[in-house]
VEXDREN-2710 file (C-alpha; in Angstrom, 1 decimal):
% VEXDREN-2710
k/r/px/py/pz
1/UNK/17.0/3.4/-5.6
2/UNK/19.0/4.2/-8.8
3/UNK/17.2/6.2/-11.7
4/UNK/13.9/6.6/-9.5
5/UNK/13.2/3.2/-9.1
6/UNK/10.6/2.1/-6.2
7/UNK/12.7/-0.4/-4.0
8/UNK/9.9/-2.9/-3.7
9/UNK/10.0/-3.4/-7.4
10/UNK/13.6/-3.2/-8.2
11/UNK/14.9/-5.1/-5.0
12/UNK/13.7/-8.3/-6.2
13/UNK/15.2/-7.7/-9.6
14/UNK/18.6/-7.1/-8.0
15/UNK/18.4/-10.0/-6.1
16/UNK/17.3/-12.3/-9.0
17/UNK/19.8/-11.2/-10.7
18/UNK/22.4/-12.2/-8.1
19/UNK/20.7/-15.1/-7.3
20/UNK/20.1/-14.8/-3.8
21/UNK/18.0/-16.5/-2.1
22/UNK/16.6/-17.7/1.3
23/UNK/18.7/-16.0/3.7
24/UNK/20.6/-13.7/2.4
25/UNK/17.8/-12.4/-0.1
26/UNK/16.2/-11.5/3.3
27/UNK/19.0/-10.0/4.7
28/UNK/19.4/-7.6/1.8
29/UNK/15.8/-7.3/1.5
30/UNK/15.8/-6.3/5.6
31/UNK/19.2/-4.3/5.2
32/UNK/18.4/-1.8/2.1
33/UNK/14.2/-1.6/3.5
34/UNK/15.0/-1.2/6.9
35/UNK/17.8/1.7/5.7
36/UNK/15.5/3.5/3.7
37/UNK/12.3/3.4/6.0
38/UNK/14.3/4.6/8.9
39/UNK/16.4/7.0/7.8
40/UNK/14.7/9.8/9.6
41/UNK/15.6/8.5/12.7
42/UNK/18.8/7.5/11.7
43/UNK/20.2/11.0/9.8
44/UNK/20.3/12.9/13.0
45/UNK/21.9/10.1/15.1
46/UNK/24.7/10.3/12.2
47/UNK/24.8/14.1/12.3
48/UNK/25.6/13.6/16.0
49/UNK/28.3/10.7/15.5
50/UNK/29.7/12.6/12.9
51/UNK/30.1/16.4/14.0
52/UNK/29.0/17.5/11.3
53/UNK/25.7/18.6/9.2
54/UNK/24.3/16.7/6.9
55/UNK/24.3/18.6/3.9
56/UNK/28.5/18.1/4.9
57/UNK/28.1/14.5/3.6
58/UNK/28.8/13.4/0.2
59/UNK/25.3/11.8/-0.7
60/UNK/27.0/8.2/-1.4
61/UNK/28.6/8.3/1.9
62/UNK/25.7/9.0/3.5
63/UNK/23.8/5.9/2.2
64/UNK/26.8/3.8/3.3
65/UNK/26.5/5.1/6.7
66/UNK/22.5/4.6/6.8
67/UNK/23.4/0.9/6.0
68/UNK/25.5/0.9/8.3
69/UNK/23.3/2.5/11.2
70/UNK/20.8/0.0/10.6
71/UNK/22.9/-3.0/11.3
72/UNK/24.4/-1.6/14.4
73/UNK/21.1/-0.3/15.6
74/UNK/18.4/-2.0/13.8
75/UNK/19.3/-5.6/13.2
76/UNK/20.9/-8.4/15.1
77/UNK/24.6/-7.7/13.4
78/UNK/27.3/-7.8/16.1
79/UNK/29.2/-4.3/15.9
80/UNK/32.2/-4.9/15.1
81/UNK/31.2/-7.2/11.9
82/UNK/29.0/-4.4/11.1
83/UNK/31.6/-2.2/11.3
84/UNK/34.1/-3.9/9.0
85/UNK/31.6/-5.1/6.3
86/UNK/30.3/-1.5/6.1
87/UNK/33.9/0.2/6.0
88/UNK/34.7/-2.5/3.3
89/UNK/31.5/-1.3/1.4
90/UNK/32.9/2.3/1.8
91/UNK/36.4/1.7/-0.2
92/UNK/35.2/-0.4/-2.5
93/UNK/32.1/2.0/-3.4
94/UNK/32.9/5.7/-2.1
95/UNK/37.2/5.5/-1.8
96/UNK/39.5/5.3/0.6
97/UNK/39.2/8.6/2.5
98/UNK/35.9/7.8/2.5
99/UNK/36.5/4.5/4.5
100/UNK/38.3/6.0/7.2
101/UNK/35.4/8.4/8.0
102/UNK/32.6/5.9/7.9
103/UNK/35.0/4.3/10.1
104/UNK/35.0/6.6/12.7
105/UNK/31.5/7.7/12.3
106/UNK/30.1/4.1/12.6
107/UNK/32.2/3.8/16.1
108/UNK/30.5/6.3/17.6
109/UNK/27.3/5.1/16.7
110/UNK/28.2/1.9/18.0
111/UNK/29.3/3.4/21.8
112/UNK/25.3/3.8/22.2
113/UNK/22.1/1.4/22.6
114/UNK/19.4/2.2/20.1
115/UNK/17.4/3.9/23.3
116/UNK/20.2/6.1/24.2
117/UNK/20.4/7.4/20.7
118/UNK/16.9/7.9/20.4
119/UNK/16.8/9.9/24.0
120/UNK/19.5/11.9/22.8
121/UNK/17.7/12.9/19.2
122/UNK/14.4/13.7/20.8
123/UNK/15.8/15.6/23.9
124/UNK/16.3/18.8/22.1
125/UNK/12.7/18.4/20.7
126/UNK/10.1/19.9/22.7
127/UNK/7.0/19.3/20.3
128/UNK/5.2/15.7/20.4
129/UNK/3.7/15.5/17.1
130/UNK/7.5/16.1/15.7
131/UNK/9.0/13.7/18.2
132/UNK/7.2/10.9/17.1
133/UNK/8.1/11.8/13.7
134/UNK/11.5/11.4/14.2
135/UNK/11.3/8.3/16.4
136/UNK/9.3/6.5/14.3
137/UNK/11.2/8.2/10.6
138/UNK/8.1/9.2/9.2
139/UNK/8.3/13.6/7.6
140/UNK/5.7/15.6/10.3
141/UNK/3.2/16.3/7.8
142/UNK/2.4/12.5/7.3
143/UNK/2.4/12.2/11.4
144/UNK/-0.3/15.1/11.1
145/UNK/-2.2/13.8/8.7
146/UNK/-2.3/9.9/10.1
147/UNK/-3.3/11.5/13.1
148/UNK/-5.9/13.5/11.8
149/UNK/-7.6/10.7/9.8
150/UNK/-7.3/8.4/12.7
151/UNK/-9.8/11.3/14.6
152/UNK/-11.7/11.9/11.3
153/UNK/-12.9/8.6/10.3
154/UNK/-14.0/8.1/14.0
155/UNK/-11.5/5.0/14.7
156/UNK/-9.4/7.0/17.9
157/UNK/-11.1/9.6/20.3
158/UNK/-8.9/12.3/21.9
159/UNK/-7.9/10.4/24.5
160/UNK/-6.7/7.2/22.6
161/UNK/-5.5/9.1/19.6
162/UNK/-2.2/9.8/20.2
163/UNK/-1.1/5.8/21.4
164/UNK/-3.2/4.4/18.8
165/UNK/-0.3/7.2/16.2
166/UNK/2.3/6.1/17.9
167/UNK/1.0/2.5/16.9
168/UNK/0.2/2.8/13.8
169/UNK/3.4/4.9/13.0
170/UNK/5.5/1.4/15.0
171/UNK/3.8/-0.8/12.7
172/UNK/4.5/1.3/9.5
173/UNK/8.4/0.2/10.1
174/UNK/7.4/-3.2/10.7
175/UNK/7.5/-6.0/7.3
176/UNK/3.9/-5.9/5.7
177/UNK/3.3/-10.0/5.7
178/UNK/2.3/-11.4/2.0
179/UNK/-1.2/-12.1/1.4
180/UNK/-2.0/-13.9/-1.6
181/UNK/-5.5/-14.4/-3.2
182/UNK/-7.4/-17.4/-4.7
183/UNK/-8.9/-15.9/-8.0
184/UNK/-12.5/-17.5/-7.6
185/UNK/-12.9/-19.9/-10.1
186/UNK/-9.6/-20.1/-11.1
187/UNK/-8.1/-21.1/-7.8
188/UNK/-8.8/-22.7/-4.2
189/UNK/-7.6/-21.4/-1.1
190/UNK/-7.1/-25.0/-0.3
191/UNK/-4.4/-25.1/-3.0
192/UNK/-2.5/-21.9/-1.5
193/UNK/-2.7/-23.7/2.2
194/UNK/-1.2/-26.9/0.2
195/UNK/1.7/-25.1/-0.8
196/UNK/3.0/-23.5/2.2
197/UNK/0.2/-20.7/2.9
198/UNK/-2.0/-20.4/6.1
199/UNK/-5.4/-18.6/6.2
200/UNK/-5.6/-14.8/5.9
201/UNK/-7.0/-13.2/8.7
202/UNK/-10.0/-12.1/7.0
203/UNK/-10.6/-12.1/3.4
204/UNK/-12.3/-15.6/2.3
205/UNK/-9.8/-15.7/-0.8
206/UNK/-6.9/-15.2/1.4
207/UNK/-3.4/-16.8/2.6
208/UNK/-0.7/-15.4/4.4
209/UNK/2.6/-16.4/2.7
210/UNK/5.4/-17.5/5.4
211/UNK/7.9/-16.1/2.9
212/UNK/10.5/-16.7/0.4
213/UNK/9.1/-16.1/-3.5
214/UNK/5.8/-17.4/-3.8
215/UNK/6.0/-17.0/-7.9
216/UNK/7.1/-20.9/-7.4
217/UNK/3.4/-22.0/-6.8
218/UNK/2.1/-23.5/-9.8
219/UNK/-1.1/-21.2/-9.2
220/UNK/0.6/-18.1/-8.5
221/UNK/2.9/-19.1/-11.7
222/UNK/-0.3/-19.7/-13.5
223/UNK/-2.1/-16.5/-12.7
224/UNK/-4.7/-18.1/-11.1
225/UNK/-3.3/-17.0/-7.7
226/UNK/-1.7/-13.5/-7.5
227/UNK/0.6/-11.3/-4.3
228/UNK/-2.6/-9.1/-3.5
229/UNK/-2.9/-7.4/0.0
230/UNK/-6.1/-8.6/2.0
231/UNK/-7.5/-5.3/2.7
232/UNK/-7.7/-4.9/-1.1
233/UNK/-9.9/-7.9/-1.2
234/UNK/-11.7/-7.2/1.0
235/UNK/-12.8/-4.0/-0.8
236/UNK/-13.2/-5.8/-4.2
237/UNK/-15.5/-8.2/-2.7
238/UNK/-17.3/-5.3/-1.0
239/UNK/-18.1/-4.1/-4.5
240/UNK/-19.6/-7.3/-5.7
241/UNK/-21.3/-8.4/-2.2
242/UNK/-23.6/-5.4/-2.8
243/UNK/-27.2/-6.2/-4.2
244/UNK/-28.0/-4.4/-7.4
245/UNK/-31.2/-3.4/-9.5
246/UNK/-33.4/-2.7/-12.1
247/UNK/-30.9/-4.9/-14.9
248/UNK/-31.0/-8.6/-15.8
249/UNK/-27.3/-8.8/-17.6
250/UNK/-24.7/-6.7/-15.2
251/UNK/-22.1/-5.0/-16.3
252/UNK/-18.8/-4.5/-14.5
253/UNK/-16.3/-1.6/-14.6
254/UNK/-12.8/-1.1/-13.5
255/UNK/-12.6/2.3/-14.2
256/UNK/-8.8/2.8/-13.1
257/UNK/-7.5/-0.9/-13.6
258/UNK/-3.6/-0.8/-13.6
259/UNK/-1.5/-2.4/-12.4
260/UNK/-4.5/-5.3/-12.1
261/UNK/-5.2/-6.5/-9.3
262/UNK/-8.4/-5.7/-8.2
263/UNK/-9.3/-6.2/-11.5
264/UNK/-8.0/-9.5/-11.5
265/UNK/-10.4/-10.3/-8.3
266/UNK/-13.5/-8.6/-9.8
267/UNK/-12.9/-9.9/-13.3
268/UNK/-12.9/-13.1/-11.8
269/UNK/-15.8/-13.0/-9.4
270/UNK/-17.9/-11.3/-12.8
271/UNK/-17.0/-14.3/-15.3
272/UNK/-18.5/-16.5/-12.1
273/UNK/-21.5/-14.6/-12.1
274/UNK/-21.6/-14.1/-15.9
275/UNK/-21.5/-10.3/-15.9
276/UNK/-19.3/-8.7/-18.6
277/UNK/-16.3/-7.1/-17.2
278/UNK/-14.4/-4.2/-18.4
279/UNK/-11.1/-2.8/-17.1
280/UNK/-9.6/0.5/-18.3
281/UNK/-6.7/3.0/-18.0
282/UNK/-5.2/5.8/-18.9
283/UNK/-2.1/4.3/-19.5
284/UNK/-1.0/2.1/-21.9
285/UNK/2.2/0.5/-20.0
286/UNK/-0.5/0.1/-17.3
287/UNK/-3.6/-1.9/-19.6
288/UNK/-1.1/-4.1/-20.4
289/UNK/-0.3/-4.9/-17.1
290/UNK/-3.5/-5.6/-16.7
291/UNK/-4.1/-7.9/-19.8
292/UNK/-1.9/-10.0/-18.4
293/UNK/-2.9/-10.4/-15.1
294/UNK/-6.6/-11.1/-16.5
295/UNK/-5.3/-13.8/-19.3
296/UNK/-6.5/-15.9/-16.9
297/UNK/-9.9/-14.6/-16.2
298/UNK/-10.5/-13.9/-19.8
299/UNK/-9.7/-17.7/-20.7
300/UNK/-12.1/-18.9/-18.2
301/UNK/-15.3/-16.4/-19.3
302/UNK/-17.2/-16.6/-22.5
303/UNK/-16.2/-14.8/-25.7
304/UNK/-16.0/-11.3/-25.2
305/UNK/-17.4/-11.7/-21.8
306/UNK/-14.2/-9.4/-20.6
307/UNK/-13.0/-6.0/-21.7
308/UNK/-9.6/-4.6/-21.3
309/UNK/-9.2/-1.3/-22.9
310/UNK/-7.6/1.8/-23.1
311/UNK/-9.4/5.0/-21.4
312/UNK/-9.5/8.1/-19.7
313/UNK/-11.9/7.4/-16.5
314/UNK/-12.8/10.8/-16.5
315/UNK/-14.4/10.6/-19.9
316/UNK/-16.4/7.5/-19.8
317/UNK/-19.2/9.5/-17.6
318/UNK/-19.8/11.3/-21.0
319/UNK/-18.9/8.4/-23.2
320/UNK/-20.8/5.5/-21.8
321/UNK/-23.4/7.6/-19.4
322/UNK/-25.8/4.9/-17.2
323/UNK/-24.5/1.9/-18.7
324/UNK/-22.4/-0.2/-15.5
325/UNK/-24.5/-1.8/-12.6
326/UNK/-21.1/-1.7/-10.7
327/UNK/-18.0/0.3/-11.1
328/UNK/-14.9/0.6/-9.2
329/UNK/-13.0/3.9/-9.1
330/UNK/-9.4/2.6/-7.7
331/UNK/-8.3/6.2/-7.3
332/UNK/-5.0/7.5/-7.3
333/UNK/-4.1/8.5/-4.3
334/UNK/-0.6/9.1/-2.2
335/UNK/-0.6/5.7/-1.0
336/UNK/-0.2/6.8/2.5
337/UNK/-1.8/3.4/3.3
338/UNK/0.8/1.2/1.9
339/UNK/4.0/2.5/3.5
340/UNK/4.8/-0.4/5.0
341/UNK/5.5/-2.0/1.4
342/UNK/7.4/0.9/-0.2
343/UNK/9.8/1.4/2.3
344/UNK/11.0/5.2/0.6
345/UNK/7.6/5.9/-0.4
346/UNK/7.4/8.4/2.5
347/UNK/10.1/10.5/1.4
348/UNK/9.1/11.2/-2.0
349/UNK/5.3/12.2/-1.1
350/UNK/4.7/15.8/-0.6
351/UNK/1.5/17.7/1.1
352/UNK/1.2/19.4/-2.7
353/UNK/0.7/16.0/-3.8
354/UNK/-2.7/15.6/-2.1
355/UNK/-4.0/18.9/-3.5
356/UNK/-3.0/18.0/-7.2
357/UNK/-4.4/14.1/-6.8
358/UNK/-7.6/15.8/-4.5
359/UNK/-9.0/17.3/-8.2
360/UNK/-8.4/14.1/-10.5
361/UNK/-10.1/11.9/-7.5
362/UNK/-13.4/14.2/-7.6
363/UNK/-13.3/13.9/-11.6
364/UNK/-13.2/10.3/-11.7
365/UNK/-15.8/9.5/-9.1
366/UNK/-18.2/11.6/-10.8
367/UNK/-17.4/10.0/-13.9
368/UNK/-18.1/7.0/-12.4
369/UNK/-21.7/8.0/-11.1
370/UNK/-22.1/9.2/-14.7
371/UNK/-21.6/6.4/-16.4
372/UNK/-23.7/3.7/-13.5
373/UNK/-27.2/2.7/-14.0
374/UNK/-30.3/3.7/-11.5
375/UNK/-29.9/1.0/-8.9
376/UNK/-26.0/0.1/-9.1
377/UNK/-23.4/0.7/-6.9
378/UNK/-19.8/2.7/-7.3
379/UNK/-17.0/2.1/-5.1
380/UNK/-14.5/4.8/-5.1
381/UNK/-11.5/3.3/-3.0
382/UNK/-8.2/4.9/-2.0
383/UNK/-4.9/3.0/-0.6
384/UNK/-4.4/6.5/2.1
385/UNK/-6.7/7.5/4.8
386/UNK/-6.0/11.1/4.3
387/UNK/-9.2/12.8/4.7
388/UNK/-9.0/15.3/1.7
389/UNK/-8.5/11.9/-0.3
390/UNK/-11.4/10.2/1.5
391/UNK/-14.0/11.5/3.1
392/UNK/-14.2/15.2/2.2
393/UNK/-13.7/13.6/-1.5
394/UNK/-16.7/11.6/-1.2
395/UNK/-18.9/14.4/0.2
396/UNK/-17.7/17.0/-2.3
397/UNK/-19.0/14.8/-5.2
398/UNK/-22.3/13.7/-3.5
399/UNK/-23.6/17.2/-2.1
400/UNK/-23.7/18.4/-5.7
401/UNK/-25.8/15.5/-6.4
402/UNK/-29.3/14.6/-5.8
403/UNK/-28.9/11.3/-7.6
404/UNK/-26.8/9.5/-5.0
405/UNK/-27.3/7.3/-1.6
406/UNK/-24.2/6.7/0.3
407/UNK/-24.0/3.1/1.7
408/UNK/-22.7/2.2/5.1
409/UNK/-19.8/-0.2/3.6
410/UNK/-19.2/-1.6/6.9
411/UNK/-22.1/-3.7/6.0
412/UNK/-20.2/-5.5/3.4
413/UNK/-16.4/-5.5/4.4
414/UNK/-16.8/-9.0/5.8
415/UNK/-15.0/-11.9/7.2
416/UNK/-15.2/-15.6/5.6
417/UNK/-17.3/-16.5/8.0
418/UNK/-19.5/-13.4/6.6
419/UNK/-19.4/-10.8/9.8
420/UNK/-18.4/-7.5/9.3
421/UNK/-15.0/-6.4/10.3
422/UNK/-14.5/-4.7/13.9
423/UNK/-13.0/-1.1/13.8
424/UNK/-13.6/0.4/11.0
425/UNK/-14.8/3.8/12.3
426/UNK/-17.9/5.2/12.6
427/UNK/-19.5/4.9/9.2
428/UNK/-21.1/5.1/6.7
429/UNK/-17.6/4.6/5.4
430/UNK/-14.9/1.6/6.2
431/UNK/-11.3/2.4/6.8
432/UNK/-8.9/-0.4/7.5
433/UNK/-5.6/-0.1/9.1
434/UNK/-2.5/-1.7/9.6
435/UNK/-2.3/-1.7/13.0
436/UNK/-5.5/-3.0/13.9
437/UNK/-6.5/-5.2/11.1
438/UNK/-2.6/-6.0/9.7
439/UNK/-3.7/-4.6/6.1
440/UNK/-3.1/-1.5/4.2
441/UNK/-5.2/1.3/4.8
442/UNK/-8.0/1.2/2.5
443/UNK/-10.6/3.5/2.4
444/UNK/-14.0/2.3/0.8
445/UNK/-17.4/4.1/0.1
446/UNK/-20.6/2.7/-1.2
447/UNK/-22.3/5.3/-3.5
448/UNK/-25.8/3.8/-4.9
449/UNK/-27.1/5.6/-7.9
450/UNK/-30.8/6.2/-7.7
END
């Protein structure tokens, strides 16, 4: 998007702006995502209708003809409206000339099913690994590393690996559904259903959204309700589910709160429980995010019963040593779990990111040991199931400690019903996926202080 801008978050902007709604907000919505997520399986089909590299294509041009691909290809557009609407798009945006190649270009696409233009991209490709990248429009190193994880945190074997890649990368393209969540105490689940929602496949605070803007619900409006994904929930419930020891008053930490909303679950589910709740970040832009997603919460507690504060997580180890009974380390990570809802997310992230996020994640999970009491519980949690980010984080903080006990967390991801969740791997961590539990992939450990 224009000026850096994450599409997820600048889309609906657009379209406010516009006022579009219903129908042709999704059609946009369907038409820029489904351009940006699949453009690596679109740019060599383009090369190929086109003659020509590339790099040979004005930028602008390019993006006309990836929206064009799309509704030829990729949505239920007949070909020859495509064609026109696309070509019109062309003059008006990147000039005559221009028109008359996306003309031609878009034609040839057009001669050709999806299936023949996928045959004829991955002919020349002899390597699997790379032709499910292109296939599936996801950069190799992120098909390596998916694949990877999916061995490393025991949810595929050898032999199921590669259909269970080729599954998750299928459902990576695919629309994440909306999950909201009932804040307790602020909000029923009963309400959501009222509204429009149905119940969330797991989480007991959650409702799947059918669709459309669900900032109309009085709730959602109110923010006693909030757009939260399930698996991140689950995680925050995790956190709280685990029994604690050795303090009468608990105190609660968010140690990496913004944007809010796992703070806005766990802020809720401490003022319920009366246990003071603190949420901090680094960034200011980001604590105020989260001050007002926690208005809310903070209305509902006692006075001073919640915290929101400005605060470098990697300090408050030193600052504030043994003084949480549960803290939650929301790390930064590349987010390789959430592609489904950034649609362009995949092409920004680079392999150098994991190496420069890798040292920050160690800092603030020790931190966050640092600063809980003997007896409480830290739960360092990542939105990528990258295994530098994950596991091998986790066990390069606790085998330099002799102060730790790590959980099995698959105790405590749970349904509503109270049962832990199937597939998670093989312990003692949990790692959710999208293609077998229809949530972001969420990693969680359980780290008890002793």
């Amino acid at each position: 998007m224009a000026g850096g801008a994450y599409a997820n978050l600048e889309l609906p902007k657009r379209l406010r702006a516009q006022h579009l709604s219903g129908r042709d907000a999704a059609f946009a919505t369907e038409l820029a995502y489904g351009a940006l997520r699949l453009q690596g399986r679109y740019d060599p089909m383009i090369a190929i209708a086109a003659g020509r590299e590339l790099s040979a294509i004005d930028a602008n041009v390019l993006d006309t003809l990836r929206l064009g691909a799309h509704q030829i290809l990729g949505m239920r557009v007949p070909a020859h409206a495509a064609v026109a609407e696309t070509v019109a798009l062309a003059r008006q945006v990147n000039g005559a000339g221009a028109a008359g190649f996306v003309n031609a270009v878009l034609r040839r696409l057009s001669e050709r099913t999806l299936a023949e233009w996928i045959g004829a991209i991955l002919d020349p490709i002899p390597d699997p690994l790379e032709r499910l990248a292109v296939e599936h429009s996801h950069p190799l190193w992120i098909v390596k590393a998916l694949r990877a994880a999916l061995l490393g945190h025991g949810t595929a074997t050898v032999e199921t690996v590669d259909a269970q890649l080729a599954h998750l990368l299928e459902v990576d393209n695919a629309a994440a559904l909306v999950s909201l969540v009932a804040r307790p105490g602020l909000a029923e689940v009963g309400e959501l259903r009222a509204a429009g929602g149905t119940p969330g496949r797991w989480a007991a605070t959650a409702v799947t959204w059918p669709g459309g803007d669900p900032g109309g619900i009085p709730a959602v409006r109110d923010g006693r309700a909030a757009v939260q994904d399930e698996g991140s929930q689950l995680v925050a419930a995790a956190l709280a589910a685990v029994p604690v020891t050795g303090t009468a008053g608990e105190r609660w930490l968010d140690l990496c709160a913004g944007p809010g909303g796992k703070a806005g679950l766990l802020g809720a589910l401490a003022v319920q429980r009366g246990a003071q709740f603190v949420a901090s970040d680094v960034s200011e832009h980001r604590v105020d995010l989260v001050r007002a997603t926690l208005r809310p919460v903070v209305a509902a507690g006692a006075p001073g019963q919640v915290t929101v504060r400005v605060g470098d997580g990697r300090d408050i180890g030193t600052d504030e040593p043994e003084s949480f009974d549960r803290v939650m380390v929301d790390a930064p990570c590349t987010g390789l779990g959430a592609l489904r809802r950034r649609p362009e997310a995949r092409w920004r992230k680079q392999p150098t990111d994991v190496t420069q996020l890798a040292v920050l994640q160690r800092q603030l999970l020790t931190s966050a040991l640092d600063a809980t009491r003997a007896g409480g519980v830290v739960a360092y949690v990542t939105c990528s199931p990258h295994l530098v980010e994950t596991r091998f984080a986790v066990s390069d903080v606790v085998k330099k400690r002799s102060d730790v006990e790590v959980l099995d967390a698959r105790e405590f991801v749970v349904d509503a019903t109270g049962r832990p969740l199937p597939d998670l791997g093989d312990g003692p961590f949990a790692q959710l996926w999208p293609h077998l539990h229809g949530t972001d992939a969420m990693f969680l450990a359980l780290l008890r202080k002793r």
